[in-house]
Steps between C-alpha positions, in 0.01 A plus 500: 500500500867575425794447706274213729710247722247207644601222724298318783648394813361498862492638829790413594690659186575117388433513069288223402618261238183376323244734320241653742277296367632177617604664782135597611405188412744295706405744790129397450526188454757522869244682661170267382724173681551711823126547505506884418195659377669752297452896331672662264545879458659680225651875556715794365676777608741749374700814592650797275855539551639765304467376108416156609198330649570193721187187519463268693265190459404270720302136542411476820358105639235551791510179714118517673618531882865423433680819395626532112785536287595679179701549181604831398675663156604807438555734164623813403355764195660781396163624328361852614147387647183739593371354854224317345731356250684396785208356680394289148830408464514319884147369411642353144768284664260368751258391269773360313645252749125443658415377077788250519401386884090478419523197324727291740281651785176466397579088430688507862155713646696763630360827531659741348489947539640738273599784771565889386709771699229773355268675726163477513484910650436747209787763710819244405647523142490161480115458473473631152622157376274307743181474212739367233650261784189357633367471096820295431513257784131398501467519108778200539289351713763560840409599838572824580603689793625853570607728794466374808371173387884424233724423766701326263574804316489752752716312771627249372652598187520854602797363740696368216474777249920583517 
């Protein structure tokens, strides 16, 4: 996409220093010691403002019975985008970052969920992309989860789209 700025940092707005994937695995590899049975979703979201569409993406660490955590990024295209190109797009840059995690996860046995903010309702615009979504995600072999199920995209990242 043109015109993209990408940068992960967390919650707390604090940039992180090392590549998300050392990052993630430092955070596993924290978590594992502290006796954490752990989860790992993957969501997008974006908004339309004016002639630019704002995502946000999000890794989001389940702790089984002990609350979670996340990293988040954030990017910016000035392309003109249908609604289900909009939807692909959100699903693309999930599947992206849940491709570099799988590896590292799968050795660590952490589960991991590829979350979609597309509805699963024919009546929302948004479901017209949730075939192509659902092909994509499973054909990569990725969990997948839509609304209400993809918290991680519909709450969680929805929060942080700017």
């Amino acid at each position: 996409m043109l015109n993209q700025i990408k940068q992960w940092r967390k919650y707390t707005g604090e940039y992180l220093e090392l590549y998300i994937e050392d990052e993630v695995k430092f955070a596993i590899l924290r978590e594992k010691d502290l006796g954490h049975q752990l989860k790992v979703c993957i969501g997008t979201d974006s908004q339309v403002k004016g002639a630019e569409t704002q995502f946000a993406t999000v890794i989001v660490f389940l702790r089984k019975g002990n609350g979670g955590f996340m990293y988040m990024s954030n990017e910016v295209s000035h392309e003109k985008m249908t609604i289900s190109q909009r939807m692909m797009n959100e699903v693309t840059k999930s599947v992206e970052v849940a491709y570099i995690l799988s590896e590292m996860l799968s050795a660590y046995k952490v589960e991991m969920e590829v979350h979609v903010d597309i509805n699963t309702q024919p009546c929302f615009k948004s479901h017209a992309a949730l075939k192509d979504a659902i092909g994509y995600i499973t054909g990569m072999g990725f969990v997948f989860k839509a609304k209400p199920d993809a918290f991680a995209s519909t709450c969680c990242a929805n929060k942080l789209v700017q």
